[in-house]
N, C-alpha and C positions, 0 to 999 in steps of 0.2 A: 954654651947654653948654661944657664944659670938656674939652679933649683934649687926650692924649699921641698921640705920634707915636713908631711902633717898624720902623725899616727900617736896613738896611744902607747904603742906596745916599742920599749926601747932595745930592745933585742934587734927589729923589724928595721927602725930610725939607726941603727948604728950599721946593721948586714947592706941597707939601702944604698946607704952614705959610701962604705967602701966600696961597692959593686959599682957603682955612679960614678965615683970620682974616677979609680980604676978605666973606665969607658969615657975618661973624657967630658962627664958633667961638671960643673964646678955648683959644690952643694955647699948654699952659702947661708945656711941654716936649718936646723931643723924644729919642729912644733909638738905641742903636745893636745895642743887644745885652740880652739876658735878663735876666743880674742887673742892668743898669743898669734897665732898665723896672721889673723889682719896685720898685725899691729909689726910683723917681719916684711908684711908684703909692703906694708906702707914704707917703710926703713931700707928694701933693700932692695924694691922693685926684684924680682925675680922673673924668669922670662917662663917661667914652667913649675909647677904648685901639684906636688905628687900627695892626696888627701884619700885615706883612710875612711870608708865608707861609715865603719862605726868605731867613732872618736869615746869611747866609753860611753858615756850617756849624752853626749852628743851625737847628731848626726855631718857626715858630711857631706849629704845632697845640700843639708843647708848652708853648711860652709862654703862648695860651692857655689852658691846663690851669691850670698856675699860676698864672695871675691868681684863677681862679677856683676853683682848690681851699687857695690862701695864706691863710696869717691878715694879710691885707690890713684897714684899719680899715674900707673901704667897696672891696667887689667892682665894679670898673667892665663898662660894656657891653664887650665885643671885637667890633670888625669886624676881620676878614679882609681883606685886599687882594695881589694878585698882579697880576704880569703875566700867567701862564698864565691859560687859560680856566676858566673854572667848571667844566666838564664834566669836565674833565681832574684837579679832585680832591674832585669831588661826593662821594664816600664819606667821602673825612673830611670834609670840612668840613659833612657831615650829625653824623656822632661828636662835631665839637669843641662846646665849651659857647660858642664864640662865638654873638653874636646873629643873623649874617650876615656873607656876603663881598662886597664890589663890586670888580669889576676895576680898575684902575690906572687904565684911561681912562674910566672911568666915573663917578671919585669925584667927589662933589659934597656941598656941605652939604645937600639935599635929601635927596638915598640915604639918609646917616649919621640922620639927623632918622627918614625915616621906619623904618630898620631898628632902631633904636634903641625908638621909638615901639610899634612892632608888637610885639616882640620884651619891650621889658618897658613894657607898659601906663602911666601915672602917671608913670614918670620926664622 
């Protein structure tokens, strides 16, 4: 599986990256901000798009909107990730077209495997 990494906070983009690859991901870039994430997904197709709910003064419900509303060559899975709890933005992230959110302290290549899995069957 092939992932971009979309967060602000480079601490977070670098702990990701080795935990990820560690498990098996091949993290074939990471982002800081919206247009740079399109503009990886365009370049590198990725199979799975791990995005940071708040991109600094960005949002990323809206990022992933446009992942998945873009004329990208191949529409990657979005996970959600936050510090905040789930519960605390259960409404969108029911709205967003991402496939799922896991908390920050939760991520794993497991979670990403099976929400990806669930989420779209065959990939």
């Amino acid at each position: 599986m092939r992932c971009l990494i979309v967060d602000d906070s480079a601490s977070f983009r670098d702990a990701a990256c080795r935990m990820l690859a560690r498990g098996g991901i091949d993290v074939v870039a990471s982002a800081t901000n919206s247009s740079e994430a399109v503009r990886l997904c365009r370049e590198l197709q990725p199979d799975v798009v791990l995005v940071d709910v708040m991109l600094g003064r960005e949002s990323g419900f809206d990022l992933a909107l446009r992942l998945q509303s873009s004329e990208l060559p191949r529409r990657p899975a979005v996970v959600l990730v936050s510090t905040y709890a789930e519960q605390d933005l259960a409404e969108m992230i029911e709205t967003s077209p991402a496939v799922g959110f896991l908390p920050k302290f939760a991520l794993s290549v497991a979670a990403i495997e099976d929400l990806v899995a669930t989420a779209l069957p065959g990939r």
